[in-house]
Each structure stands twice: as C-alpha cells, then as structure tokens.
matplotlib code that plots the C-alpha trace (Angstrom):
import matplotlib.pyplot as plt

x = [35.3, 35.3, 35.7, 39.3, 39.2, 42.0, 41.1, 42.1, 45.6, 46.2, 46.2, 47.9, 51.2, 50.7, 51.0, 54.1, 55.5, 54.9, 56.6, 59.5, 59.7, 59.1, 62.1, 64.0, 65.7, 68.0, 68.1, 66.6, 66.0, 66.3, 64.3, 61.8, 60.7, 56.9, 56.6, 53.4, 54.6, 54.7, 50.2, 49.9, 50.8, 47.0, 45.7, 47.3, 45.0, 42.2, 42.4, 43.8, 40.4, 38.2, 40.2, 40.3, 36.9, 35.9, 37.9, 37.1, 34.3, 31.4, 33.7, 34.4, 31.1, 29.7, 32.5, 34.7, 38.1, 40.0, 43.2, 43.0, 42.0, 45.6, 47.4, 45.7, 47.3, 51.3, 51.2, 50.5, 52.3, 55.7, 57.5, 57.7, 58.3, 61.3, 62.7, 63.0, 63.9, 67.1, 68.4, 67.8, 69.3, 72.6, 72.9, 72.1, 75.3, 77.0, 77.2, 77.9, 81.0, 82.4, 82.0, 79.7, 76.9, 78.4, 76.6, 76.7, 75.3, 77.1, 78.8, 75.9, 72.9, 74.4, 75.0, 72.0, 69.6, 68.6, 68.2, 66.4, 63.9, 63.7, 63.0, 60.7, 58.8, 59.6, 60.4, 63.6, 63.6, 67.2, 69.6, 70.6, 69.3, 66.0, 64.3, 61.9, 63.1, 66.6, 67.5, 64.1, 63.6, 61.0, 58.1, 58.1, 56.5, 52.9, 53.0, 53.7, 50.6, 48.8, 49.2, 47.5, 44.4, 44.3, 44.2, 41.5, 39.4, 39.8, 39.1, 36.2, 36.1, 34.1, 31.5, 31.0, 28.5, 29.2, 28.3, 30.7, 33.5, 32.6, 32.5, 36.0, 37.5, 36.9, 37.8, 40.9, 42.1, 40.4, 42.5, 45.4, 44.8, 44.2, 47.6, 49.3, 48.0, 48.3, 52.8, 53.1, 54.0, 51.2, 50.2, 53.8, 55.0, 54.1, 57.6, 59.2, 59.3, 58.1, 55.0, 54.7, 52.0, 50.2, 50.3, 51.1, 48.6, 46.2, 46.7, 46.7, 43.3, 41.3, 42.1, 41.6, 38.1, 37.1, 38.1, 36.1, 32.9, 33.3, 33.1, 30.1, 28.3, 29.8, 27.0, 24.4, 22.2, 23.1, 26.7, 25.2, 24.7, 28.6, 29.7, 31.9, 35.1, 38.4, 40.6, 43.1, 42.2, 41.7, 44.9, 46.8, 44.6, 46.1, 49.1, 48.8, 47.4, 50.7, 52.9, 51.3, 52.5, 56.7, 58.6, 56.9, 55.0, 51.4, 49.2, 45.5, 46.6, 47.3, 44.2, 42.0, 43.6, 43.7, 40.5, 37.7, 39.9, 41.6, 38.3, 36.5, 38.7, 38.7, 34.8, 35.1, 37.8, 35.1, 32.6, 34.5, 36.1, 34.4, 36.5, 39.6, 42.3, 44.5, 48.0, 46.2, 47.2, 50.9, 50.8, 48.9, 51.5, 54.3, 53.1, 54.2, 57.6, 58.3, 57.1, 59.6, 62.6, 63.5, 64.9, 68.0, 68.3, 67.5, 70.2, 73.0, 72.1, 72.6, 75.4, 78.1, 79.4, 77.8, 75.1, 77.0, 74.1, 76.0, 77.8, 74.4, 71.6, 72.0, 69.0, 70.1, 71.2, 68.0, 66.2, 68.5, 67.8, 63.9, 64.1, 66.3, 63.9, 61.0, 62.8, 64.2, 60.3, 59.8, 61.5, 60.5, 56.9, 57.7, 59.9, 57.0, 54.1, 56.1, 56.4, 52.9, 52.1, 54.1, 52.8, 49.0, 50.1, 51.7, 48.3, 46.3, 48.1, 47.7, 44.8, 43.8, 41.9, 44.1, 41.7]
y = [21.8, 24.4, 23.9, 24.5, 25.9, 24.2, 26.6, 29.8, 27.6, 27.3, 31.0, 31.3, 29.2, 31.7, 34.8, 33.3, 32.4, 36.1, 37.4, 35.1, 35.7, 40.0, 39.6, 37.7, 41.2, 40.8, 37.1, 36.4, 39.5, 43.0, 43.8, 41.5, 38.4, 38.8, 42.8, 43.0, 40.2, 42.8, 43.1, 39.1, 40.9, 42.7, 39.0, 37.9, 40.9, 39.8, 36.1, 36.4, 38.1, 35.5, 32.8, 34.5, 35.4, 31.9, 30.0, 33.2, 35.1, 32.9, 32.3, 35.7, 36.7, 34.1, 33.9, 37.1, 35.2, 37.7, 37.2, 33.0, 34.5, 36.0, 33.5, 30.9, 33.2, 33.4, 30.0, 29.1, 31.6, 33.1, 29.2, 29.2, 32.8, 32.2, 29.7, 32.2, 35.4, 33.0, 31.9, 35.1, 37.1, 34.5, 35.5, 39.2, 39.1, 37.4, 39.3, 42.4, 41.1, 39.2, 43.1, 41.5, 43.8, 47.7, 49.3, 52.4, 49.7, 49.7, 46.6, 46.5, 47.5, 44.5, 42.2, 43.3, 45.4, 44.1, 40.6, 41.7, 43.7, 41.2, 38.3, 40.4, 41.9, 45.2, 47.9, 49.2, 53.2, 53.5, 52.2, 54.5, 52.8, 53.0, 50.2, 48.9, 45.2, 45.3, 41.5, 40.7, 42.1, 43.6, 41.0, 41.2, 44.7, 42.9, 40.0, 43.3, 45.2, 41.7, 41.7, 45.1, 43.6, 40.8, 43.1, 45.3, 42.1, 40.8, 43.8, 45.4, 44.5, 41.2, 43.1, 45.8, 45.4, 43.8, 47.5, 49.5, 46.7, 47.5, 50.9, 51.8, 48.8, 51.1, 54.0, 52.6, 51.2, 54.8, 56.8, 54.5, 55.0, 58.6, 59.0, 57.1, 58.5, 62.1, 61.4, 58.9, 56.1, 54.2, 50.9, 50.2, 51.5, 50.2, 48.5, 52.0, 53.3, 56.4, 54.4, 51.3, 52.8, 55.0, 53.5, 49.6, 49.8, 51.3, 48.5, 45.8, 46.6, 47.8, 44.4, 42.3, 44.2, 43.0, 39.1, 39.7, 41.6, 38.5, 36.1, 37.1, 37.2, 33.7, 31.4, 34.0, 32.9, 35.1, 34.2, 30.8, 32.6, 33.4, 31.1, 27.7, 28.0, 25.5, 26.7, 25.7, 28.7, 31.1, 30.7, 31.1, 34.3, 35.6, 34.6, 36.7, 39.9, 39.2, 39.4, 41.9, 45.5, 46.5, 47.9, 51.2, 52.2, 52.0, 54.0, 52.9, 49.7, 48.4, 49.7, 47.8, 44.5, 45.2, 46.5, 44.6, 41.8, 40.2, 40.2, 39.0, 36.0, 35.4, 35.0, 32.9, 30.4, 30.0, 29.4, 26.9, 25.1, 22.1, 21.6, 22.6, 19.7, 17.7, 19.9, 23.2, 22.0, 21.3, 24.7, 26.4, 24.4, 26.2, 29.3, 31.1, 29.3, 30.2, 33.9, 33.9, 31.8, 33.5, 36.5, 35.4, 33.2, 36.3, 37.9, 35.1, 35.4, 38.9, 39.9, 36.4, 34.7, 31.5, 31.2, 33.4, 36.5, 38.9, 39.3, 39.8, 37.9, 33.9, 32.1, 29.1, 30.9, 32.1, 28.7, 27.4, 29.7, 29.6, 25.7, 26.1, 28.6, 25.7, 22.6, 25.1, 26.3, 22.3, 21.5, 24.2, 23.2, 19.7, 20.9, 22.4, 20.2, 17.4, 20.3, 20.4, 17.0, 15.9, 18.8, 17.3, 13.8, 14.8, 17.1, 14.1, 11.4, 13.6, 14.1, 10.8, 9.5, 6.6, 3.5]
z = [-104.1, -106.6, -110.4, -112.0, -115.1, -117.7, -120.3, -118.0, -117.1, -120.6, -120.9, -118.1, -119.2, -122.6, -121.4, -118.7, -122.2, -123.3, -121.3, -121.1, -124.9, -124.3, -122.1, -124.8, -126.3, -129.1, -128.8, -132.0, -133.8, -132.6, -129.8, -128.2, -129.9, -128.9, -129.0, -126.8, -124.0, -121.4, -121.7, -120.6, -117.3, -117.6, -118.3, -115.4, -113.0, -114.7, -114.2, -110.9, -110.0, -111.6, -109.8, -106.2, -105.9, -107.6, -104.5, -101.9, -102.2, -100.3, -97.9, -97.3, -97.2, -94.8, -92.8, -92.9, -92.2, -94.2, -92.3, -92.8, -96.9, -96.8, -95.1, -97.5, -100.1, -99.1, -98.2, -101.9, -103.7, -101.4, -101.5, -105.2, -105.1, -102.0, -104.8, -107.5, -105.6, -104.4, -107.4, -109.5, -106.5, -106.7, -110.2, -109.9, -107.1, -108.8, -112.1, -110.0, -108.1, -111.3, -113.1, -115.8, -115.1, -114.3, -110.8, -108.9, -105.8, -103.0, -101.5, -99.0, -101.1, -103.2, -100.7, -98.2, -99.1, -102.8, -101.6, -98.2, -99.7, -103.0, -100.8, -98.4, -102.1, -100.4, -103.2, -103.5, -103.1, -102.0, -104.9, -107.8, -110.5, -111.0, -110.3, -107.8, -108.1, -109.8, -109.3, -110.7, -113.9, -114.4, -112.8, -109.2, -109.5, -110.4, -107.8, -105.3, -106.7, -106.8, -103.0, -102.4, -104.4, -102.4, -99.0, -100.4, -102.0, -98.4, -96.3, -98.7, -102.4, -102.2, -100.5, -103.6, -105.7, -109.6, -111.1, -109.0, -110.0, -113.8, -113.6, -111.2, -113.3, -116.8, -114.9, -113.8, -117.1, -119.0, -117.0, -118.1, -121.6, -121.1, -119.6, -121.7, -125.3, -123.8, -122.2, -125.4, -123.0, -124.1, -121.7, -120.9, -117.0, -113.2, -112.9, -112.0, -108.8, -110.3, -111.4, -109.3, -106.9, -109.0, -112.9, -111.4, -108.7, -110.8, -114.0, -111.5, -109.0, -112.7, -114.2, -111.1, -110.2, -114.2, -113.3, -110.2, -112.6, -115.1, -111.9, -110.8, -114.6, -115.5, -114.6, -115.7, -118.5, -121.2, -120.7, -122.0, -125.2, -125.9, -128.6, -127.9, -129.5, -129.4, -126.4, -129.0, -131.2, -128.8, -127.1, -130.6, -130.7, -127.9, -129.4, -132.5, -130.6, -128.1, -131.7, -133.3, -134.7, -134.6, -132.0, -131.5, -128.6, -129.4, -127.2, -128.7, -129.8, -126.2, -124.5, -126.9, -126.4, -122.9, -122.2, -124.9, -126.2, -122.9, -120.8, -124.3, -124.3, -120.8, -121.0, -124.4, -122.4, -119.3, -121.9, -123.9, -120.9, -121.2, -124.3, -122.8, -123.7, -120.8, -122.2, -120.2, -116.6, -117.3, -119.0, -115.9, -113.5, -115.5, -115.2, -111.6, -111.4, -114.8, -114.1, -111.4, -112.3, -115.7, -115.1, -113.2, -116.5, -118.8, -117.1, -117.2, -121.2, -121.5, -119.7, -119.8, -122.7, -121.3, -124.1, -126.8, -126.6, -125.3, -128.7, -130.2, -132.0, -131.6, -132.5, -131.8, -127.8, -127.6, -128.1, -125.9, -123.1, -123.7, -122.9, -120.0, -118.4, -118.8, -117.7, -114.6, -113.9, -114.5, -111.7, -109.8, -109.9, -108.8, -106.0, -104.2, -105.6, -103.8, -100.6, -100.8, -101.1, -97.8, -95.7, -96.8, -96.3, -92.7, -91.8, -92.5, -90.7, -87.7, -87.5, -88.2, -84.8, -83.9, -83.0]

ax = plt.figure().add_subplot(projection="3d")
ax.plot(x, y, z, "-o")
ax.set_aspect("equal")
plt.show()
C-alpha cells in the first residue's frame, strides 16, 4: 500500500481555500480577499504529479495497464465531480431564467448545451460569452487540462527519464513567464477558450511533469538533507505568499512563487511529513468537493439578494458564504466516502468464497 502524505493534504485543503477566498470578489473588501488564490491552481499540477506517479508509476511500468490507470482515475474523481457540476449547473439555470444573471445564451444553449458539455468536461466553444465553462466559474478548466496529463502520463510520460521532466517542466513554465511579462498578463489565463489549450495546457503538464521530477528525487539521499520544518508553518507560508502584494497584475512576482517557491514547499512538506498533524486529512478530504461545489454558491452570492452581496461589501455575507461552501463540500465528501465504502463492502462480500 503506498504511503499518504498528510502534509501534501494539508496543502491541498489550503490552496482549495485559496481559491474559494480568490473567488470571494468584493465580499469583504474590494476585489479578492486572497489576491494570488488563483496560483494554488499551479500547486494543485504539481501535487497531482507527485501523487499519480507515487500510486501509478511501477504499475505502469511493469504492467502497462494504461487504460485500467484511467479508469482507476474517473472512477475516483468524475462522482464528486457529477455532484458539483449538478448543483452549480441548477444554479447557473436558474439565475438565467429568474433574469438575475443577464445572457445572450439561448434557451437551448441554457437548457442543453451548457449542462451537456459541463457535465461531459467538454469545453464550450459555441456560446457568446467567452468562457470555456460558464456554469463553473472559472475551475473546471484545470480538472480538463488535468485530464490531458493523465492521458499522456499513461500513454508515455512515466516512461521519460527524470532530466527530460525537469527540463520540458522549466521550459513549459519559462515560456509562461516569458509570455506573460512580454502581453502584461502575467501568470493569470488557461480558463479562456482563447487560452485553455495553449496557456492551460501548457501551466498544467509543466507543473504536473515537476510533481512527477520531485517524485522520483524524494527518497534520494540528499533530499534527506532538506531541513524538517512544522507543516504548520509551512502551510501559513503558503498562506502569506497566497496574500501577498495588491490588486495589480504582477508578471515576475507569480513565476517566482510558482516556479522556486511552490515546488520548494512541496519538497519541505514530503520532508517534514512525518510531523504532519491529524487536522491535514480532513483538510485533504475537503479539498476536491470543495473545488467543485463553490462556484454555484459564489454565484448565488453575487448575483441574488439571498446573502445581501449583491449590494456590495458584507463581511459578515462573505463569512457566511465561506462556511456554507465547507459544510456543503462537508457533506459532499461524506456522500461519496459513504458511495465508496458500500461499493468496497459489496465487492468484497462477493467475492468472498462461500464455505
């Protein structure tokens, strides 16, 4: 059985917070309350790569089995993913019909084609506004570009060797910067469709290839040599680097958080994981269904009356909806941890050998 790493779900239950908290805009002051939120996204490729080719990559390379890999995959992550996609959808439709949220959608691309290709993680490249996952919010984009990494970790990837991961990995996020110091942009894009398979793709398989580079070098002896360091600590340091600067894009800011300090901490986490406390796994269980269940609440918040934000900043609101997202992603969890437990339970008692 392989090890689970509490300090990595720590982080991971963070930077789901993040982002909740990036997507929080004018709840509690103007703009987002955590300005750089949206980079916990980059954490997310990088740990996603440790993880997958920590559970994967022996397999895969003794056995091949890329296709039972995959299917391993959606049958973890599409159920909680079904869950959320429903209810944000319900809300999304329901906003539109009741004239809270003003769209140039028509009935059927409302009614059909959103929640088809929502449900399905298809992009949308047929509505008029813009977006490539418009009942969503902004985070189905990088479970999308998550997907292609898995296909080429299964098909190829795991077969590269550690110094080709490094170096495309750098490239990858050095072309990023590039870009974005060069249009002014900075890190922020990949949720457009003008960007989701060039800038999104790109952010998602350069992270992901460094969690794979820092899986491979974890149980080498020098990584022995990293100092140990309360998880506690570091996952306030994320923290602060998530809260730093004002509102302005900042174009070298991002790429040095994304591409020295994120993989630093990750390593420093692995390191100190032995000290991780108990709280990390209810924050790591939190994580995906709270990725995925917010936005149809973020939405609710910003366009209705219903928590009194749509008139502007309500702290009080804001702390409301930020516990209602969490108890929601609470029960979420335990919906399909209890799913999961009964399908186990029923595998089990048939294959039992009856005497």
């Amino acid at each position: 059985m392989q090890k689970r790493f509490l300090a990595l779900d720590g982080l991971r239950g963070v930077c789901a917070v993040c982002v909740l908290f990036n997507h929080c805009v004018d709840f509690f002051h103007k703009g987002p309350l955590i300005l750089h939120g949206f980079l916990a996204v980059d954490v997310f490729f990088i740990m996603s790569g440790f993880v997958i080719a920590l559970t994967y990559e022996e397999k895969l390379k003794r056995r091949g089995e890329t296709g039972a890999y995959l299917f391993s995959r959606a049958r973890r992550l599409f159920p909680t993913y079904w869950i959320g996609a429903t209810f944000n959808i319900s809300i999304f439709v329901a906003l539109i019909s009741a004239g809270y949220i003003v769209s140039q959608d028509t009935w059927w691309m409302v009614w059909l084609l959103i929640p088809l290709t929502t449900v399905l993680m298809i992009p949308d490249y047929v509505t008029p506004d813009g977006l490539a996952y418009p009942a969503m919010n902004g985070v189905a984009w990088s479970l999308f570009t998550e997907w292609i990494a898995y296909i080429v970790y299964g098909f190829s990837m795991h077969r590269w060797r550690t110094g080709l991961l490094f170096v495309l990995a750098i490239l990858g996020w050095g072309l990023i910067a590039s870009v974005g110091v060069w249009s002014g942009r900075g890190w922020f894009g990949g949720f457009e469709r003008s960007t989701l398979l060039t800038w999104g793709v790109l952010r998602c398989l350069s992270g992901f290839a460094m969690g794979v580079v820092i899986f491979r070098i974890h149980k080498h002896p020098l990584f022995e040599r990293l100092p140990v360091i309360s998880t506690e600590l570091l996952l306030l340091f994320w923290l602060c680097l998530a809260g730093l600067g004002s509102g302005q894009i900042r174009p070298v800011f991002d790429p040095i958080i994304v591409m020295i300090l994120s993989p630093a901490l990750i390593c420093l986490l692995i390191r100190s994981d032995f000290k991780a406390p108990r709280f990390c796994k209810e924050l790591g269980e939190l994580s995906y269904p709270l990725y995925v269940i917010h936005p149809g609440i973020i939405l609710l918040a910003t366009y209705t009356p219903v928590f009194g934000l749509d008139r502007g900043i309500n702290p009080v609101g804001g702390l409301f909806v930020v516990g209602l997202c969490l108890f929601m992603a609470w029960i979420v969890a335990k919906v399909v941890s209890g799913q999961r437990r009964q399908i186990r339970e029923r595998y089990y008692n048939f294959n039992v050998p009856v005497r």
